[in-house]
DRENSE-491587 format. One record per residue: z, x, y of N, C-alpha, C, O, CB in turn; residue in one letter. Coordinates in nm, 4 decimals, decimal comma, always signed. Each point is the difference from the previous one (the first is absolute). Last residue first. Glycine has a CB too. Layout:
N
+----------+----------+----------+----------+----------+----------+----------+----------+----------+----------+----------+----------+----------+----------+----------+------+
|      n.w |      n.u |      n.v |     ca.w |     ca.u |     ca.v |      c.w |      c.u |      c.v |      o.w |      o.u |      o.v |     cb.w |     cb.u |     cb.v | nugu |
+----------+----------+----------+----------+----------+----------+----------+----------+----------+----------+----------+----------+----------+----------+----------+------+
|        Z |        X |        Y |        Z |        X |        Y |        Z |        X |        Y |        Z |        X |        Y |        Z |        X |        Y |    A |
...
+----------+----------+----------+----------+----------+----------+----------+----------+----------+----------+----------+----------+----------+----------+----------+------+
//
This chain:
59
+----------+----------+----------+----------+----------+----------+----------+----------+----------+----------+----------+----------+----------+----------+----------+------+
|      n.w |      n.u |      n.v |     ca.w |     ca.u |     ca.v |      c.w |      c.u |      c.v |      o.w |      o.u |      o.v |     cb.w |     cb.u |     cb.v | nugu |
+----------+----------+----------+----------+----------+----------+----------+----------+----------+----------+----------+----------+----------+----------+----------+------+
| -20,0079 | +10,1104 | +11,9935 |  +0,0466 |  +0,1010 |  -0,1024 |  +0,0391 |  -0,0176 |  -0,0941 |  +0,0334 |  +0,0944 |  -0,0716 |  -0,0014 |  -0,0121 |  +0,1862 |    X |
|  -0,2597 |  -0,3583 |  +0,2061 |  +0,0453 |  +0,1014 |  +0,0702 |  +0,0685 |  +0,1002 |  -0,1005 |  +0,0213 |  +0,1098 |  +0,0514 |  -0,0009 |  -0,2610 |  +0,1574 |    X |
|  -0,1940 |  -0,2769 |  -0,4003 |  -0,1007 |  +0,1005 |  +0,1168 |  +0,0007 |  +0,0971 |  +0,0286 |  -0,0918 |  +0,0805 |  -0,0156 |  +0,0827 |  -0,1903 |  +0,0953 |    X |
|  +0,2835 |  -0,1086 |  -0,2844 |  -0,0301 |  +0,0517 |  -0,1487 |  -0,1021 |  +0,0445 |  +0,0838 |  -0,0565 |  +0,1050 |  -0,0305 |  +0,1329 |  -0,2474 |  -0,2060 |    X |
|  +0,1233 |  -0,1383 |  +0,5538 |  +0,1061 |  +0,1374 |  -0,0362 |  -0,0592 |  +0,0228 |  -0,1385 |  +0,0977 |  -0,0060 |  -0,0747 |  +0,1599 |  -0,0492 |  +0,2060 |    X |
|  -0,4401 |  -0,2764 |  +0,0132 |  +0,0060 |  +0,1010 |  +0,1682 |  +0,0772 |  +0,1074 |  -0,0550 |  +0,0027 |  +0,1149 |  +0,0442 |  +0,0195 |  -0,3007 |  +0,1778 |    X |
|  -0,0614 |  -0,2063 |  -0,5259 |  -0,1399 |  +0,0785 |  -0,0063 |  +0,0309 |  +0,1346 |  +0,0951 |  -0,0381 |  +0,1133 |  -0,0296 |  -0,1373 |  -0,3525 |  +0,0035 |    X |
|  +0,5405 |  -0,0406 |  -0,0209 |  +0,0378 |  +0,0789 |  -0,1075 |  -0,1521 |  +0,0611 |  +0,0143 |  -0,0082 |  +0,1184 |  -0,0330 |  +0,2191 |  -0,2599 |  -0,1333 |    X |
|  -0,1627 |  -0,1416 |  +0,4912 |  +0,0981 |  +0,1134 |  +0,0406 |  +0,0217 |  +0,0732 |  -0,0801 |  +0,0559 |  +0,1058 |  +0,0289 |  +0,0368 |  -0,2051 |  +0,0901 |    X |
|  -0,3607 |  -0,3244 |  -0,1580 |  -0,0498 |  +0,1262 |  +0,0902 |  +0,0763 |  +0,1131 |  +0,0457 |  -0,0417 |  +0,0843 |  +0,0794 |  -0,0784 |  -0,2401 |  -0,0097 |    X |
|  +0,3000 |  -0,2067 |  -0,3572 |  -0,1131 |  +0,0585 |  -0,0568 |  -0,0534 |  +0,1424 |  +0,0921 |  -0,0017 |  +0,1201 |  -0,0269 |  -0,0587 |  -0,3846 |  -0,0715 |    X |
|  +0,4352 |  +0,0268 |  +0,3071 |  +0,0035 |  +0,0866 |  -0,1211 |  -0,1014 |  +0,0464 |  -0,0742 |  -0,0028 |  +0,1198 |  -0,0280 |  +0,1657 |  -0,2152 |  +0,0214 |    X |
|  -0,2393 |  -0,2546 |  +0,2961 |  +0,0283 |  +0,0979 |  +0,0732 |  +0,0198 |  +0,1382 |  -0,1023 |  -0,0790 |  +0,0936 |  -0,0126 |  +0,1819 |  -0,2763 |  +0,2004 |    X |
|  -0,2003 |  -0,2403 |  -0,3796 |  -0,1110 |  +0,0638 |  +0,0385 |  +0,0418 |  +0,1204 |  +0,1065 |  -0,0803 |  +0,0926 |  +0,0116 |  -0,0597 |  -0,3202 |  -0,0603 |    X |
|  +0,4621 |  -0,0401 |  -0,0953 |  -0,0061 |  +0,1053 |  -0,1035 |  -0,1690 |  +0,0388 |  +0,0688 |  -0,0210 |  +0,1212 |  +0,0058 |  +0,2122 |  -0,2255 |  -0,2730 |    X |
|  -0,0324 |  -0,1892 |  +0,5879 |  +0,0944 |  +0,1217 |  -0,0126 |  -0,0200 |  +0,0882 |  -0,1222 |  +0,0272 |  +0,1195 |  +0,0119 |  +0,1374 |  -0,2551 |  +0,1064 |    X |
|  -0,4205 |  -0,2798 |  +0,0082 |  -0,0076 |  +0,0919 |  +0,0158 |  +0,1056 |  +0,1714 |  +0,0054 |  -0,0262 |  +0,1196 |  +0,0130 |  -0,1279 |  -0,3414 |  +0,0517 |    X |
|  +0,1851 |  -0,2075 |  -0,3544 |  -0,1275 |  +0,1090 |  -0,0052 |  -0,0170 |  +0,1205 |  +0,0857 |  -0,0197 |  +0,1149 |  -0,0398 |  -0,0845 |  -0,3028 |  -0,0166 |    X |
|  +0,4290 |  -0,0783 |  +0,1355 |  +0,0496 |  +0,0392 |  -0,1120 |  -0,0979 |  +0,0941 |  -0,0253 |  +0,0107 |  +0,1226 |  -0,0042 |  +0,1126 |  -0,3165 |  -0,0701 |    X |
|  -0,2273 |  -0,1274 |  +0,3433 |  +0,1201 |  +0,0623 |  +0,0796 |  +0,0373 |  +0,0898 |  -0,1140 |  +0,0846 |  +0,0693 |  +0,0566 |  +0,0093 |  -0,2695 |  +0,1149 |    X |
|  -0,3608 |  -0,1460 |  -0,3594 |  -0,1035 |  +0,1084 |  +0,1341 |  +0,1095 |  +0,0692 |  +0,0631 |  -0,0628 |  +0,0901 |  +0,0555 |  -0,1504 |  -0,2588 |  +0,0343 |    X |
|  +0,4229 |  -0,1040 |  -0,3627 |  -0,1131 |  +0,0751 |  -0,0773 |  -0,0560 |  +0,1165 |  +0,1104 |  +0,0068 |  +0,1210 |  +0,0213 |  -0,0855 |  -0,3558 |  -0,1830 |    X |
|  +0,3256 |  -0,1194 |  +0,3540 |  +0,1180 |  +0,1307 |  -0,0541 |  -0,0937 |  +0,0934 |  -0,0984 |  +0,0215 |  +0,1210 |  -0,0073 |  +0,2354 |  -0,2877 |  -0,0074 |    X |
|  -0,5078 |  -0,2236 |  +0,0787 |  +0,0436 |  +0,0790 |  +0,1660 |  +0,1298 |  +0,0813 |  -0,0482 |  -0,0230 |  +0,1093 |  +0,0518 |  -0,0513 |  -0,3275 |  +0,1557 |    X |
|  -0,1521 |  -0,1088 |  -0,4909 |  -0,1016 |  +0,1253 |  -0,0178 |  +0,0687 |  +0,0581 |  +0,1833 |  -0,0678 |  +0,0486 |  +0,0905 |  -0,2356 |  -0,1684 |  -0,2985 |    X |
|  +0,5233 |  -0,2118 |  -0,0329 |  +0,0886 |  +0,1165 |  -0,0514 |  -0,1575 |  +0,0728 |  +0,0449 |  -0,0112 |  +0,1116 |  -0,0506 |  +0,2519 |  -0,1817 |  -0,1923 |    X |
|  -0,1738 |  -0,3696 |  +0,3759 |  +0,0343 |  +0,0738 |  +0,0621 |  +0,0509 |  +0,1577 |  -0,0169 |  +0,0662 |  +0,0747 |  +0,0722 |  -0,0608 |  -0,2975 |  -0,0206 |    X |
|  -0,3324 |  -0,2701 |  -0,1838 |  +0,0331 |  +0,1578 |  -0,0518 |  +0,0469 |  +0,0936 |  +0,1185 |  -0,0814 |  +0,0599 |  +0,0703 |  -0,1092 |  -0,0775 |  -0,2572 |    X |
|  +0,2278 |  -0,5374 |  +0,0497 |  +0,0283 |  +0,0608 |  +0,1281 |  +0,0057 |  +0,1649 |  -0,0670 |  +0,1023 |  +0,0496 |  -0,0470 |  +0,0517 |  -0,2844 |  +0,1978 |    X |
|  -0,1977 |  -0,1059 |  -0,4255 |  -0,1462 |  -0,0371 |  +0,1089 |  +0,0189 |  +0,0683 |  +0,0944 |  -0,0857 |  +0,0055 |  +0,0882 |  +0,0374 |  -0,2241 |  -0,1176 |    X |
|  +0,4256 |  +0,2447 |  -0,3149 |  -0,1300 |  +0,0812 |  -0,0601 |  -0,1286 |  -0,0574 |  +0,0977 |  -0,1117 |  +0,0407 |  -0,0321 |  +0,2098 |  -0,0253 |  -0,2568 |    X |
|  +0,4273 |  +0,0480 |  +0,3143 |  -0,0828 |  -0,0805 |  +0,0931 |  -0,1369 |  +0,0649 |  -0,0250 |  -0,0565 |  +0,0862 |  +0,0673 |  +0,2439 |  -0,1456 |  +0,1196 |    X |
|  +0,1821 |  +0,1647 |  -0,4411 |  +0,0724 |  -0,1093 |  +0,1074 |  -0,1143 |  -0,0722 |  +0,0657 |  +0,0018 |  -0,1179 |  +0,0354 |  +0,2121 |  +0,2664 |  +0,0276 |    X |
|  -0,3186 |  +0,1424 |  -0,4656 |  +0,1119 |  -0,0974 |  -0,0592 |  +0,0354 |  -0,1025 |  +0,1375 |  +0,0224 |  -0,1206 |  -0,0103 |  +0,0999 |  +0,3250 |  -0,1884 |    X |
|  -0,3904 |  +0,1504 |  +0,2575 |  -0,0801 |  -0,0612 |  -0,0954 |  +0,0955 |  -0,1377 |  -0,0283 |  -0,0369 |  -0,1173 |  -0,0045 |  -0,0894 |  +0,3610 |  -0,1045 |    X |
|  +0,2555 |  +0,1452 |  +0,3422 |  -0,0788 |  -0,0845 |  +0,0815 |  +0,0039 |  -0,1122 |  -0,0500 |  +0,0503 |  -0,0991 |  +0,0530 |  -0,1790 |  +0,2450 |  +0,0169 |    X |
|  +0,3491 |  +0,1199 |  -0,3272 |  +0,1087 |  -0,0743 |  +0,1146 |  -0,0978 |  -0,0693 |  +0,1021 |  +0,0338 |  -0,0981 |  +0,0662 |  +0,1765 |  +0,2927 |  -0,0721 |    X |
|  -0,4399 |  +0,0939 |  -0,2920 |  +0,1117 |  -0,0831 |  -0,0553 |  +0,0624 |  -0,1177 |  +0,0529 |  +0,0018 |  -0,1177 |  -0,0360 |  +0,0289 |  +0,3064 |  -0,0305 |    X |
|  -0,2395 |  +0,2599 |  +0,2882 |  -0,1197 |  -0,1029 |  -0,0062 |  +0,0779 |  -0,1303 |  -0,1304 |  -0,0610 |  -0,1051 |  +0,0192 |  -0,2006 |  +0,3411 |  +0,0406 |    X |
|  +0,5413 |  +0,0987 |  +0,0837 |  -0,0335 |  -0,0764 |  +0,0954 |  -0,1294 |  -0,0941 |  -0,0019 |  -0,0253 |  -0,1009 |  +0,0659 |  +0,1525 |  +0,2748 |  +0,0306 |    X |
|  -0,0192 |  +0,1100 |  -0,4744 |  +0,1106 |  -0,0618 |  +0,0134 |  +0,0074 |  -0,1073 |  +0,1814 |  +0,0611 |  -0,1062 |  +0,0122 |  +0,0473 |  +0,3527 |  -0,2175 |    X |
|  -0,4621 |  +0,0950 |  +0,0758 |  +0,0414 |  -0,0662 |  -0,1104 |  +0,1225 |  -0,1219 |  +0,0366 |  -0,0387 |  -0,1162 |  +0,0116 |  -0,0339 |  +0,3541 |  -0,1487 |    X |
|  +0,0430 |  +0,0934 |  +0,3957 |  -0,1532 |  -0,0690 |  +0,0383 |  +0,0169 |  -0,1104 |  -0,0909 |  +0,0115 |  -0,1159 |  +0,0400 |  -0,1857 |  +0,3242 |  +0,0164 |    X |
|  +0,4865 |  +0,1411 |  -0,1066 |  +0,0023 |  -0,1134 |  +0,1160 |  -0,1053 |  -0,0857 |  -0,0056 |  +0,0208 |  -0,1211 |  +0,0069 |  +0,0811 |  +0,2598 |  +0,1383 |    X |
|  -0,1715 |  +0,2118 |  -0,4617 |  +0,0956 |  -0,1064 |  -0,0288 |  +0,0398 |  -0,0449 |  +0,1219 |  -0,0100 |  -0,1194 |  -0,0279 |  +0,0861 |  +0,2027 |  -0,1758 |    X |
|  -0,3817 |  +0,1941 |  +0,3168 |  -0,0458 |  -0,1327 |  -0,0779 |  +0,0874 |  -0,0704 |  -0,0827 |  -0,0247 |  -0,1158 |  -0,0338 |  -0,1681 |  +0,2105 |  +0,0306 |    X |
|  +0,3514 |  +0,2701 |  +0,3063 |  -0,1281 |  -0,1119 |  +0,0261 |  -0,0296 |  -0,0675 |  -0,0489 |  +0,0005 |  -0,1123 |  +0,0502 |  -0,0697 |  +0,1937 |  +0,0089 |    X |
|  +0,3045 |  +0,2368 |  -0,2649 |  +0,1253 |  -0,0784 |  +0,0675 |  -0,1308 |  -0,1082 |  +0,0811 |  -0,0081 |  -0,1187 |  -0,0317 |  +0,2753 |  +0,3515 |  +0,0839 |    X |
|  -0,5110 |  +0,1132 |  -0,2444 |  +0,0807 |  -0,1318 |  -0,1510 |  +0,0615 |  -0,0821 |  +0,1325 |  -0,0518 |  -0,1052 |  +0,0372 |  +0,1770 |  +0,2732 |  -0,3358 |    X |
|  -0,3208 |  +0,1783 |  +0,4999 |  -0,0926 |  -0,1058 |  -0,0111 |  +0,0288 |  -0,1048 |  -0,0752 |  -0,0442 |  -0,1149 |  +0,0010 |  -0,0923 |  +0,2588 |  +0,0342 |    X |
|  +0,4766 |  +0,1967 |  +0,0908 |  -0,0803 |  -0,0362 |  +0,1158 |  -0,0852 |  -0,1302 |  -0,0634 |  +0,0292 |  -0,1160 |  +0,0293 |  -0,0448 |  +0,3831 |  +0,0913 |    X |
|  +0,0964 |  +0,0950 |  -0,4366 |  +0,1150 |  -0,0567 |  +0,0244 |  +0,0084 |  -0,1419 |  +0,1533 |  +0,0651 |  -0,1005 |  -0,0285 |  +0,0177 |  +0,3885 |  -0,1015 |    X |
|  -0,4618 |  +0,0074 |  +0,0701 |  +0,0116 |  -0,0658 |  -0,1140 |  +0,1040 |  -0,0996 |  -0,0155 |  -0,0211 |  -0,1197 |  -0,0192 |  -0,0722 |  +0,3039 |  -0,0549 |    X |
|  +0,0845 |  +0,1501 |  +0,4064 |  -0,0541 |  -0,0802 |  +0,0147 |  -0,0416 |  -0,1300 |  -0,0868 |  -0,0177 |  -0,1134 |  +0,0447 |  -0,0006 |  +0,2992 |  +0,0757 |    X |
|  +0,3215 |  +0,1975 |  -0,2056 |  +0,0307 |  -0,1057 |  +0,1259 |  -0,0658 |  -0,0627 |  +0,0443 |  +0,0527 |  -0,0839 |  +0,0730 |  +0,0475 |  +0,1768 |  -0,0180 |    X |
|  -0,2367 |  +0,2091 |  -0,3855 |  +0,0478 |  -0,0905 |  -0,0363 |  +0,0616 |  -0,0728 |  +0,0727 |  +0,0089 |  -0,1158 |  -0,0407 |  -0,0229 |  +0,2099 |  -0,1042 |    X |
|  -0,2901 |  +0,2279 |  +0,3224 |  -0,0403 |  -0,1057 |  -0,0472 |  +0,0991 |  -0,0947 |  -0,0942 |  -0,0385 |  -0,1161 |  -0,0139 |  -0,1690 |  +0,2514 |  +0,0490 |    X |
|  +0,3555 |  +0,1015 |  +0,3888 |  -0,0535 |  +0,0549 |  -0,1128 |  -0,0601 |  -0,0942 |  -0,0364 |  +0,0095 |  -0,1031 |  +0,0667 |  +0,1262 |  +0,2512 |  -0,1233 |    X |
|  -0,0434 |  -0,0317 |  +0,5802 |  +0,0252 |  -0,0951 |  -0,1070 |  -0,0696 |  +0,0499 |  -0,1264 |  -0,1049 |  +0,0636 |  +0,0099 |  +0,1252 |  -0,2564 |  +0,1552 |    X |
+----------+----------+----------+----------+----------+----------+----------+----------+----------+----------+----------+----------+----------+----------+----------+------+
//
């Protein structure tokens, strides 16, 4: 993975993030169900993070 695919990766994240934390806010703001697609989300670009470090590692 390069670094602008990762970059590219972190916008599309936080405009979701953005836009699901919205739709929280607006349907059921006592009920925060947007920090669990967060953490599911997180962890997958945190996967990427460690895959663009492993490879500027390896060559």
């Amino acid at each position: 993975m390069n670094t602008s695919k990762f970059f590219e990766n972190l916008k599309r994240y936080l405009a979701v993030l953005v836009f699901f934390t919205a739709i929280n806010l607006i349907t059921s703001p006592n009920n925060l169900w947007v920090v669990w697609p967060a953490l599911g989300m997180g962890i997958a670009l945190l996967k990427d993070m460690l895959d663009l470090t492993t490879s500027k590692r390896c060559g």
